[in-house]
NUPARO-977106 format. One record per residue: x, z, y of N, C-alpha, C in turn; residue number from 1; residue in one letter. Coordinates in Angstrom, 3 decimals. Atoms other than C-alpha are relative to their C-alpha. Layout:
ATOM    n.east      n.up   n.north   ca.east     ca.up  ca.north    c.east      c.up   c.north  num  residuo
ATOM         X         Z         Y         X         Z         Y         X         Z         Y  NUM        A
...
END
This chain:
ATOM    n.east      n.up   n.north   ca.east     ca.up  ca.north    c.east      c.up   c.north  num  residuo
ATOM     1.283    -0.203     0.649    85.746   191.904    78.602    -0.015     1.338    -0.720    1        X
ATOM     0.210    -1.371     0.784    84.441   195.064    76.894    -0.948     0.072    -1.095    2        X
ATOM     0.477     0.314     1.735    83.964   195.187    73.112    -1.424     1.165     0.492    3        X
ATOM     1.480    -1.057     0.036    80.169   196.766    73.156    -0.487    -0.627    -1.653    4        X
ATOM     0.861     0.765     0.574    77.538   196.323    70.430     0.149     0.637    -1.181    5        X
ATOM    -0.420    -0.117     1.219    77.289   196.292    66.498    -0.531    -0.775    -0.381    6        X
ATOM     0.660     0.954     0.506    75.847   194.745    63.995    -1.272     0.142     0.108    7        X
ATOM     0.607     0.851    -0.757    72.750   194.633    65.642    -0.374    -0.861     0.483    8        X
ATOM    -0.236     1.146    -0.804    73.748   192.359    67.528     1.104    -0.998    -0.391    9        X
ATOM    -0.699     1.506     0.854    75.636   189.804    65.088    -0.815    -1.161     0.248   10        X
ATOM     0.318     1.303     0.216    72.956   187.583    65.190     0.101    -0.714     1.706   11        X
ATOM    -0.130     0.842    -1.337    73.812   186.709    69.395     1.197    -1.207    -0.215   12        X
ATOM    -0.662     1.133     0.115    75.574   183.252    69.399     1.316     0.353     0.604   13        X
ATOM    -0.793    -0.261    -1.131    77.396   184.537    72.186     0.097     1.932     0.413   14        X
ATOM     0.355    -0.975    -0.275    78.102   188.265    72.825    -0.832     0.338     1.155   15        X
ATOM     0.520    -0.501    -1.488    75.539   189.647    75.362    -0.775    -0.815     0.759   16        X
ATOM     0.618     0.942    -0.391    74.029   186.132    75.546    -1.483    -0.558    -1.230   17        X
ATOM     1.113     0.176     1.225    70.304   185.622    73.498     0.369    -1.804    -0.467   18        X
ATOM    -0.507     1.023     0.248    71.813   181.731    73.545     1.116    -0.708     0.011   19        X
ATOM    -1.691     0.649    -0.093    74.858   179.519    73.168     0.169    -0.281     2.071   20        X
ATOM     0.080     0.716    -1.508    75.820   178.455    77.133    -0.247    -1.275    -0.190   21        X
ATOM    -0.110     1.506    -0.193    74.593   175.350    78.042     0.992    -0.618     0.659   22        X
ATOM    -1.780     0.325    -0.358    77.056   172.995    79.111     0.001    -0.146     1.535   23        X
ATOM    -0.095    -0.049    -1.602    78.387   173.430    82.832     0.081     1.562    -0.182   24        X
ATOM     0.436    -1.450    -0.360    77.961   177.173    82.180     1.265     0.548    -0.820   25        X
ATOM    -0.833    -0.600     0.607    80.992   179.505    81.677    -0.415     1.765     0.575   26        X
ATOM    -0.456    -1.549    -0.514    81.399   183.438    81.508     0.983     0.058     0.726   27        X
ATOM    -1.264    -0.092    -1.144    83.334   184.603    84.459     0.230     1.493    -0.417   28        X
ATOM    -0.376    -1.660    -0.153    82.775   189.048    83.620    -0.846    -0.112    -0.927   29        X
ATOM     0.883    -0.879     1.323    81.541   190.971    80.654     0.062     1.552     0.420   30        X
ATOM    -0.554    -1.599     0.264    81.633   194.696    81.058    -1.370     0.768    -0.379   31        X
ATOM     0.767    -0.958     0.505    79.518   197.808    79.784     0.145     1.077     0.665   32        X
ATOM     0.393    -1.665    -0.855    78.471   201.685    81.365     0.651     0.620    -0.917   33        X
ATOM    -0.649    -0.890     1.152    81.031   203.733    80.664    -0.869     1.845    -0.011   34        X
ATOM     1.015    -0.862     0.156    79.367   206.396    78.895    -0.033     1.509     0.605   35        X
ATOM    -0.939    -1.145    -0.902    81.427   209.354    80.800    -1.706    -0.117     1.688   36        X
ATOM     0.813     0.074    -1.918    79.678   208.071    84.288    -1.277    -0.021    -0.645   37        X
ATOM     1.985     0.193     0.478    75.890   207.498    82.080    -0.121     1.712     0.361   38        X
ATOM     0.690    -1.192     0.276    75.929   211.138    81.221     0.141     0.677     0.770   39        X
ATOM     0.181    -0.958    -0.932    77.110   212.751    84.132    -0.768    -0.601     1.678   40        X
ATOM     1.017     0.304    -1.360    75.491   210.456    87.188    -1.120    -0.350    -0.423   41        X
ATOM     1.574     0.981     0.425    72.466   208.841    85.262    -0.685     1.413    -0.814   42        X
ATOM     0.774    -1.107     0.962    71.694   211.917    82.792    -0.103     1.082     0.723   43        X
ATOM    -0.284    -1.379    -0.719    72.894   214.846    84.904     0.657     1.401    -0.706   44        X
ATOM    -0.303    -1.107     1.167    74.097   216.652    81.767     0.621     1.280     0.490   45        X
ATOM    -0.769    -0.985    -0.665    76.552   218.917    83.813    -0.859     0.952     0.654   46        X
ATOM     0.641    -0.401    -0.621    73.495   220.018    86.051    -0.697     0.740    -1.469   47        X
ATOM     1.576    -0.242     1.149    70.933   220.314    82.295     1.352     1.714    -0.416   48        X
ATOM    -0.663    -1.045     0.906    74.153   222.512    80.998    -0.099     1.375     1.016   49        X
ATOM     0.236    -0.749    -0.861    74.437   224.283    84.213    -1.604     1.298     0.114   50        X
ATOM     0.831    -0.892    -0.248    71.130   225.519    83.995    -0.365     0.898    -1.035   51        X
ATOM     0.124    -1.032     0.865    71.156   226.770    80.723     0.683     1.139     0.154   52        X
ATOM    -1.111    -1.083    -0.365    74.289   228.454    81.662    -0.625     1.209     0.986   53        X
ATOM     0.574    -1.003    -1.091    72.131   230.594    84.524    -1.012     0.497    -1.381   54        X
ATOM     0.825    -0.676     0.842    69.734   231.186    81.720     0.403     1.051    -0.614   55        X
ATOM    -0.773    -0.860     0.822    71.887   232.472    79.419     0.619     1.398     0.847   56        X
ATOM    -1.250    -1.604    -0.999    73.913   235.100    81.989    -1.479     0.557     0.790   57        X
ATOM     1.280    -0.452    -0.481    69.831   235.635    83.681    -0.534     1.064    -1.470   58        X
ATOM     1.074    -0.693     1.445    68.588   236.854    79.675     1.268     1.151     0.029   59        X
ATOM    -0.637    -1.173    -0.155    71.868   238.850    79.652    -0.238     1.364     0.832   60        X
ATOM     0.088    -1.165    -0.956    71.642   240.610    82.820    -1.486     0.863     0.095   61        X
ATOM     1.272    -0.570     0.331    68.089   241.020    82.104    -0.040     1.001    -0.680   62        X
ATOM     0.592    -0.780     0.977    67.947   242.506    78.696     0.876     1.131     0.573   63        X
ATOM    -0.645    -1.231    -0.227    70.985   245.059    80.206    -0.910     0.756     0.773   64        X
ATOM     0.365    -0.925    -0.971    68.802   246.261    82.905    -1.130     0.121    -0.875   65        X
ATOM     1.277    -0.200     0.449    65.848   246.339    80.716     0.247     1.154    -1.442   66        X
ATOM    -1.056    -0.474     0.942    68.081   248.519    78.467    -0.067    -0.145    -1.658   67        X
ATOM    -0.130     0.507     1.135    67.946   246.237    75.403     1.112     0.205    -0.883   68        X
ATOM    -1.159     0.178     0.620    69.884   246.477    72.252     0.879    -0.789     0.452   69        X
ATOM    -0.998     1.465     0.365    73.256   244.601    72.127    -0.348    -1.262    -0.766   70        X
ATOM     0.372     1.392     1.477    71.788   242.687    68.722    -1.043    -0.992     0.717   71        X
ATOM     1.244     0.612    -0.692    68.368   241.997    70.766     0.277    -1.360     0.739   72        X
ATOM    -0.665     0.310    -0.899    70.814   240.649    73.433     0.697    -1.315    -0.131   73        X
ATOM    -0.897     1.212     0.344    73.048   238.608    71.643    -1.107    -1.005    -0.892   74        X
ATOM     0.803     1.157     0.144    70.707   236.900    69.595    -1.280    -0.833     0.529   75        X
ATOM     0.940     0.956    -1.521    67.959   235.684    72.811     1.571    -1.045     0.055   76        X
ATOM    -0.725     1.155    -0.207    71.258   234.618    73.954     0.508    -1.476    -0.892   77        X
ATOM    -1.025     0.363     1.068    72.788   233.103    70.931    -1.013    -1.625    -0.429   78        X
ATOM     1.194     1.529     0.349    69.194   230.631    70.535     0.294    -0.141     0.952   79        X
ATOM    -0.626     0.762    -0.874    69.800   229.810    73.925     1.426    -1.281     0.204   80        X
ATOM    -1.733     1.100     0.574    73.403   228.270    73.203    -0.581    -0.940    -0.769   81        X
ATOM     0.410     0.866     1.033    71.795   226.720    70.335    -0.797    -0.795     0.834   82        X
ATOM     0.659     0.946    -0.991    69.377   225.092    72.323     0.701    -0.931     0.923   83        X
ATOM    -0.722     0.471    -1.056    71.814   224.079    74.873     0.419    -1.303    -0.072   84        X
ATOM    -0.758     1.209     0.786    73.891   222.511    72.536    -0.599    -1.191    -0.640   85        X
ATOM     1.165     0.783     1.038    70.913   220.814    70.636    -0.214    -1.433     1.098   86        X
ATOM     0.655     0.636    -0.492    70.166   219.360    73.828     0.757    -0.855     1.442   87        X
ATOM    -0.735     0.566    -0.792    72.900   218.424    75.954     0.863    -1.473    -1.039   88        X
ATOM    -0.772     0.605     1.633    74.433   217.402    72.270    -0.932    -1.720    -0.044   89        X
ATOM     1.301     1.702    -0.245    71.453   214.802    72.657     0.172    -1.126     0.846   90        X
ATOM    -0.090     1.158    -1.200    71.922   213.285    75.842     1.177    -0.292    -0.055   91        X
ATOM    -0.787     0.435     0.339    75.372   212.800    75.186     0.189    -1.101    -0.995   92        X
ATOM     0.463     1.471     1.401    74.325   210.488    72.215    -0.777    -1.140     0.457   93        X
ATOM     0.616     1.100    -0.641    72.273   208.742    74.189     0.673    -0.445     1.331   94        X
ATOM    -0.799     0.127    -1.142    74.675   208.367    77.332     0.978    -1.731    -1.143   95        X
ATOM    -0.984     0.576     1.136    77.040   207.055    73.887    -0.426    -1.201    -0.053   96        X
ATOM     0.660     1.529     0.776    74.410   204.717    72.753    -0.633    -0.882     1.379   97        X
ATOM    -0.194     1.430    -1.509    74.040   202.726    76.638     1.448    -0.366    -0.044   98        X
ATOM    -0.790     0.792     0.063    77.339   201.987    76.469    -0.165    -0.514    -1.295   99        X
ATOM    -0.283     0.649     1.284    77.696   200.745    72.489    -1.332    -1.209     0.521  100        X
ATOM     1.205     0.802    -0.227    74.266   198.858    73.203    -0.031    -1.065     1.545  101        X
ATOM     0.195     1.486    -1.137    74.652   196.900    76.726     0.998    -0.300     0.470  102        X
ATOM    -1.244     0.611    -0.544    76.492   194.673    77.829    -0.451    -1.610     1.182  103        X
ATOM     0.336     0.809    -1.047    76.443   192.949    81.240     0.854    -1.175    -0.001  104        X
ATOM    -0.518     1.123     0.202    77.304   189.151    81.537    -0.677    -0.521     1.781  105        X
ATOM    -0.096     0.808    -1.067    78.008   187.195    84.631     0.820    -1.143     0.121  106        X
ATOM    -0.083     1.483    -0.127    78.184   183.299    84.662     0.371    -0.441     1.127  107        X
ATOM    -0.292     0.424    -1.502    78.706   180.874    87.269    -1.232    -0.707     0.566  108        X
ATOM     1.526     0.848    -0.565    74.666   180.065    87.068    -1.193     1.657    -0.502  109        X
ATOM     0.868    -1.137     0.265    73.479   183.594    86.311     0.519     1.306    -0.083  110        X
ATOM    -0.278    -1.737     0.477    73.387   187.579    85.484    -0.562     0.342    -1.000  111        X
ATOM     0.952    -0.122     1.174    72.383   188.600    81.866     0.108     1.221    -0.208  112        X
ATOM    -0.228    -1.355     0.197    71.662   192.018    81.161    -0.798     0.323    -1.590  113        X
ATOM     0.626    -0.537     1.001    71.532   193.134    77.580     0.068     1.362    -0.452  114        X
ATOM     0.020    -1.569     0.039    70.214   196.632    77.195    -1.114     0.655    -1.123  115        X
ATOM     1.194    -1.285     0.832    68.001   199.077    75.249     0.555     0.773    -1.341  116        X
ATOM    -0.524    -1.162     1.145    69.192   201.800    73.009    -1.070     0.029    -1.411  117        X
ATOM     1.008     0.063     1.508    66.120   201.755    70.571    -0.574    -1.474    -0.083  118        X
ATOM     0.761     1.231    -0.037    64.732   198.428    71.567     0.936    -0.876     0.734  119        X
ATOM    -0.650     0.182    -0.660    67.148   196.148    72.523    -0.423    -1.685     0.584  120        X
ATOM     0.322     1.395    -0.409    66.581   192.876    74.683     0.771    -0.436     1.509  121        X
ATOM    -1.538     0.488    -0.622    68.285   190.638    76.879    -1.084    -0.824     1.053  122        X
ATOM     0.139     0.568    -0.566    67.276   189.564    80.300     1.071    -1.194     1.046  123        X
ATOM    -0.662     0.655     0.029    68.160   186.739    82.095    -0.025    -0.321     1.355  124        X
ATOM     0.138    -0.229    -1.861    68.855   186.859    86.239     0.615    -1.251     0.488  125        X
ATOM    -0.645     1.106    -0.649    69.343   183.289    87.731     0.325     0.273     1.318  126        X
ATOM    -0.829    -0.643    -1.297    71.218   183.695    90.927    -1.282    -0.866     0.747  127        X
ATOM     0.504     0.186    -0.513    68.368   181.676    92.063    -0.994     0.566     0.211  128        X
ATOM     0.580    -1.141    -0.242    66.375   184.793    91.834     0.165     1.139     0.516  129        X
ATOM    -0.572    -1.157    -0.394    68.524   186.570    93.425     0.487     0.263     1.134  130        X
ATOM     0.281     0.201    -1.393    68.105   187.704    96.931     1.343     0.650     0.421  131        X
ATOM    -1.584    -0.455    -0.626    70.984   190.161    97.529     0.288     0.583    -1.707  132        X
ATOM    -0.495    -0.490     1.325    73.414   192.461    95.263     0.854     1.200     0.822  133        X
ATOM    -0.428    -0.880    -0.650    74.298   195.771    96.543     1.127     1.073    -0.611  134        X
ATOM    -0.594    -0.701     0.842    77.463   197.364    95.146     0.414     1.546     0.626  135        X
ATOM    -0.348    -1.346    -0.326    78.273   201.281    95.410     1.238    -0.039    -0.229  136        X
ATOM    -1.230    -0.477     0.512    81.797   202.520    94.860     0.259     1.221     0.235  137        X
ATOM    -0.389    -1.074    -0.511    82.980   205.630    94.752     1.635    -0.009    -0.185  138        X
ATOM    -1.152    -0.022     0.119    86.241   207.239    94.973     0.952    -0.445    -1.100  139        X
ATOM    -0.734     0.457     1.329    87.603   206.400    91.517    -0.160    -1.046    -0.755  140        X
ATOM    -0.169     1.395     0.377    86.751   203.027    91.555    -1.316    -0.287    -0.801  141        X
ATOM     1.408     0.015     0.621    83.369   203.699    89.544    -1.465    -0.519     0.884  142        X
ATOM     1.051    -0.007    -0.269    80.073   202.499    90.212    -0.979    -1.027     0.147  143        X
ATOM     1.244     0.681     0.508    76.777   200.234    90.334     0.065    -1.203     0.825  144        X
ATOM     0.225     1.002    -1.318    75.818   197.084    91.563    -1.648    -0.301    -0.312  145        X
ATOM     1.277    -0.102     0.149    72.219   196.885    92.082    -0.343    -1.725     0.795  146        X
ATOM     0.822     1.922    -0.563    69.894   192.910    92.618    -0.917     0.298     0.535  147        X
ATOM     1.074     0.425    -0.676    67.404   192.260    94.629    -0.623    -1.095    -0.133  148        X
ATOM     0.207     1.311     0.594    65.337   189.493    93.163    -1.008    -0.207     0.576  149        X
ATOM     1.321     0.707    -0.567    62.847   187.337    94.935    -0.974     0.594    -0.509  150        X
ATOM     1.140    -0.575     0.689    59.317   188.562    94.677    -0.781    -1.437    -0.707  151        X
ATOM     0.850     1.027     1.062    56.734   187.212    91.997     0.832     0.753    -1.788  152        X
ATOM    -0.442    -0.037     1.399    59.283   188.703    89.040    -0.738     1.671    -0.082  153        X
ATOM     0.707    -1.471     0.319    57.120   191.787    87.426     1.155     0.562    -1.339  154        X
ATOM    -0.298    -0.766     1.036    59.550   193.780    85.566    -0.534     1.603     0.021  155        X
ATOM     0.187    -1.554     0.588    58.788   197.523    83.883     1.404     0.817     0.277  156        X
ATOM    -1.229    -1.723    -0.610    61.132   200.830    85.248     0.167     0.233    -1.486  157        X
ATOM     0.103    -0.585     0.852    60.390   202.089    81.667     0.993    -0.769    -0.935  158        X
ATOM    -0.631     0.576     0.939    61.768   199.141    79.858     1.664    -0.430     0.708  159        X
ATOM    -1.027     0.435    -1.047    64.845   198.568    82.671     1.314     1.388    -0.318  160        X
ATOM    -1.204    -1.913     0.099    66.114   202.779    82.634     0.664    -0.271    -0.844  161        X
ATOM    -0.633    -0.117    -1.301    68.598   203.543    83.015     0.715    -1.123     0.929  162        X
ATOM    -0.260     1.495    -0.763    69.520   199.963    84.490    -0.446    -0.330     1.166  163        X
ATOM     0.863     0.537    -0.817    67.499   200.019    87.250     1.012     1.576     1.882  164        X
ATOM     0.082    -1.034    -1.407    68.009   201.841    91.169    -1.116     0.232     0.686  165        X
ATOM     1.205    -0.653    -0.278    64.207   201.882    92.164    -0.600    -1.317     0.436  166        X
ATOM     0.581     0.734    -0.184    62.493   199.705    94.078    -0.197    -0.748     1.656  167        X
ATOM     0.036     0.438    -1.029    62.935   197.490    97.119    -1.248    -1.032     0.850  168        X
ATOM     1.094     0.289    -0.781    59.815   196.383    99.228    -1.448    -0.291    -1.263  169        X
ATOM     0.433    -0.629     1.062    58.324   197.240    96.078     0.510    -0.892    -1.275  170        X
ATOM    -0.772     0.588     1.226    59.995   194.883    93.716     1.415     1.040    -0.646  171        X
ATOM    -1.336    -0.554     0.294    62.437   196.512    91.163     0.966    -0.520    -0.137  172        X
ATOM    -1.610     0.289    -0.489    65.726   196.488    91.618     0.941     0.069    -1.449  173        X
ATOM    -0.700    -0.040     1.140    67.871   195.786    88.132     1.259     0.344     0.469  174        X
ATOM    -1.770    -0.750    -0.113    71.394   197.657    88.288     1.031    -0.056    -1.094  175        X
ATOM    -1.331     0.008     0.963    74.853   197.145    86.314     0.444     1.123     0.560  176        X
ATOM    -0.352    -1.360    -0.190    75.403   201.015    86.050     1.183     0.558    -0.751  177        X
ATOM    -1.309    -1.038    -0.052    78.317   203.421    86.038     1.197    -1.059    -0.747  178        X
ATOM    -0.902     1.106     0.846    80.935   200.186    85.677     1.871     0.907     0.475  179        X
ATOM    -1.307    -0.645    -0.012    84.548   201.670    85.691     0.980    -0.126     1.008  180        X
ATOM    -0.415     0.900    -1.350    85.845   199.123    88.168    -0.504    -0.957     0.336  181        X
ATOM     0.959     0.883    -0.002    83.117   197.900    89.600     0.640    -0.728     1.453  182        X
ATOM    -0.389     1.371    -1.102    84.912   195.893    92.609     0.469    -1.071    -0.646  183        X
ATOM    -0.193     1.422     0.733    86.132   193.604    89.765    -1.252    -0.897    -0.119  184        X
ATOM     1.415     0.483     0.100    82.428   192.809    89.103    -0.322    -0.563     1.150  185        X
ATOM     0.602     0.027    -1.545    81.455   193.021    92.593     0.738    -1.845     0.542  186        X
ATOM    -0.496     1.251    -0.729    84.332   190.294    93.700    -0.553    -1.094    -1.483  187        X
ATOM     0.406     1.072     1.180    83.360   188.162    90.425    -1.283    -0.781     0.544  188        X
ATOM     1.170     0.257    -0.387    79.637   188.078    91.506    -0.397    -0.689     1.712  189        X
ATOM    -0.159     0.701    -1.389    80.595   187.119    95.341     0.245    -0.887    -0.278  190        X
ATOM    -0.514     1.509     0.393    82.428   184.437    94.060    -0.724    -1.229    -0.345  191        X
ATOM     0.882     1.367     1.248    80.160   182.848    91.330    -0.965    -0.293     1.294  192        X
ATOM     1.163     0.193    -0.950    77.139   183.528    94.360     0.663    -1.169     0.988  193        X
ATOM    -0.730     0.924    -0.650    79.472   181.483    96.537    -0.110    -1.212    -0.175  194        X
ATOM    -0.068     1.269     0.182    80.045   178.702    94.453    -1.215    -0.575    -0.504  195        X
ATOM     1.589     0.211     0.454    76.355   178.490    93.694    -0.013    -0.598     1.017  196        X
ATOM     0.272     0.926    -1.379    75.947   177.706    97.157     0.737    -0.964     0.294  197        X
ATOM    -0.261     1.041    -0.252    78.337   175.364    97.482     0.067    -1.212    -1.023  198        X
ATOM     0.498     0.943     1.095    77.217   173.509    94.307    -1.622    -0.534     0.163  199        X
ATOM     1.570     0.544    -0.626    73.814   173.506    95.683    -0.516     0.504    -0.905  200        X
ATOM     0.691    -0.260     1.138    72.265   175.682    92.795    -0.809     1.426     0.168  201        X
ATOM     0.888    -1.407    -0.505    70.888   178.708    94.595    -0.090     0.193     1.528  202        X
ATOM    -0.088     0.008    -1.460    70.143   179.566    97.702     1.040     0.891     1.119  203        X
ATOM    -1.447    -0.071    -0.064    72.759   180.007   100.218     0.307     1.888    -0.313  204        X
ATOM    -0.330    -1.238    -0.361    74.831   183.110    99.846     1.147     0.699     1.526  205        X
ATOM    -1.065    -0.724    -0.920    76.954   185.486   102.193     0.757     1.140    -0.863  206        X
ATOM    -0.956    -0.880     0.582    79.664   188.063   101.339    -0.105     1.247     1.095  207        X
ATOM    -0.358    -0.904    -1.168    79.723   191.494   103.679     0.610     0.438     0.031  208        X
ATOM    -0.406    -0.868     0.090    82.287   193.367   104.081    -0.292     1.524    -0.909  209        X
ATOM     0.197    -0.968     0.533    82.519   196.444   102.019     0.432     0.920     0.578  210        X
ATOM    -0.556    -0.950    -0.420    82.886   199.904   102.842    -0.414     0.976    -1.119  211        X
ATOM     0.341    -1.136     0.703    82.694   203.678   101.078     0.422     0.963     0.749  212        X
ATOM    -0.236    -1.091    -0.186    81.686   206.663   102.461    -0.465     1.409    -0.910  213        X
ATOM     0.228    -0.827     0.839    81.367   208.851    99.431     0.014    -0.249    -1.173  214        X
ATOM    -0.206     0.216     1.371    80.918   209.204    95.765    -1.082    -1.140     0.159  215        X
ATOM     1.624     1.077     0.616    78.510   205.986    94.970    -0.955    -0.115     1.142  216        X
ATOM     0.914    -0.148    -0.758    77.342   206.216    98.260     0.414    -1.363     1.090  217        X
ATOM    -0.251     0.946    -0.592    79.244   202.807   100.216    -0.135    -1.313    -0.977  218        X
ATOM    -0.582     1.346     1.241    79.614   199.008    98.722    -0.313    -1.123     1.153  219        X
ATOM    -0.147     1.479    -0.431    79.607   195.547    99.576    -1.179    -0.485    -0.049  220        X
ATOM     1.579     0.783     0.063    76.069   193.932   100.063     0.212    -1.927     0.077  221        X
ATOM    -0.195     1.700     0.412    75.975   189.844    98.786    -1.372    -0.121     0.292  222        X
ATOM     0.982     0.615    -0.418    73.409   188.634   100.785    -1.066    -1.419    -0.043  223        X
ATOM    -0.121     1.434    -0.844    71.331   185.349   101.459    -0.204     0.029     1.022  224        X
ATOM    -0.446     0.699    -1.682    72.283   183.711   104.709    -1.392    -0.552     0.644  225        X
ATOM     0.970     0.381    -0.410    69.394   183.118   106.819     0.380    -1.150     0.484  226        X
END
């Protein structure tokens, strides 16, 4: 399990759960987005810094050919940095505050996802809403597992981000993002889907083979069985 949270979130009965489990119901996985993978696959920070970085060496090479003071020179650049920092400095805090703030829970009768950095709330994914589960992996063992939930459920992109992967036959798609070792998850969630079906409590599942051909770009798809 992975300590997330604060006091915030003292008053959950259960970490990561808005109620006690009812009985028959155990946690099988807990984990949280480590904030490393938020800020550089979900934020892009490396790309936001990157571009200041062209800015900064663009105002240089500029003001030289434009044959600007040195002082002129250095201080364009020097607010630039400042800016940079102001603002990469940012999304890093907020990369910080998805991990401290959510924390994903998987049962052996559900998926609970508690998320929101300023607003925080806790949904609640019965596997009987849940059509497939598509996991990514990349090379270092990182990465997402995205649901596919029967249609009829109206959730919000706005209130989901960064939790979400988009939208499948137009229903959105809820995601457990940038998990560290997400084939632990992945085989957890085959499993529980498994014994759903053979408890008779969702509809049936399948397991597919997994593969990866790239960063976050292969995974394992948990189907239902026609």
């Amino acid at each position: 399990m992975s300590e997330t949270g604060g006091p915030e979130h003292d008053y959950e009965p259960v970490p990561g759960l808005p109620a006690e489990l009812p009985e028959g119901e155990v946690i099988l996985w807990q984990g949280a987005p480590s904030s490393a993978k938020v800020s550089r696959q979900v934020i892009k920070t490396r790309w936001i810094a990157g571009y200041f970085a062209v800015l900064i060496a663009w105002n240089v090479s500029a003001g030289l050919y434009d044959g600007r003071l040195p002082s002129e020179i250095l201080f364009s650049s020097g607010a630039l940095t400042i800016m940079a920092t102001i603002v990469v400095g940012f999304l890093e805090a907020f990369a910080w505050g998805v991990q401290k703030t959510t924390l994903y829970t998987i049962t052996n009768k559900r998926v609970v996802m508690r998320i929101g950095v300023a607003l925080s709330a806790t949904f609640n994914l019965p596997f009987t809403r849940i059509v497939s589960a598509d996991m990514r992996e990349g090379p270092d063992g990182a990465g997402d597992i995205a649901l596919t939930l029967k249609p009829g459920d109206k959730l919000s992109w706005l209130v989901f981000w960064p939790h979400v992967r988009g939208f499948k036959k137009g229903a959105l798609m809820p995601q457990m993002i940038c998990l560290k070792d997400v084939a632990i998850a992945g085989n957890v969630l085959s499993a529980a889907l498994s014994g759903s079906r053979t408890a008779g409590d969702a509809a049936p599942q399948r397991a597919v083979s997994s593969k990866q051909t790239g960063p976050i770009s292969g995974g394992r798809l948990i189907e239902a069985a026609e």
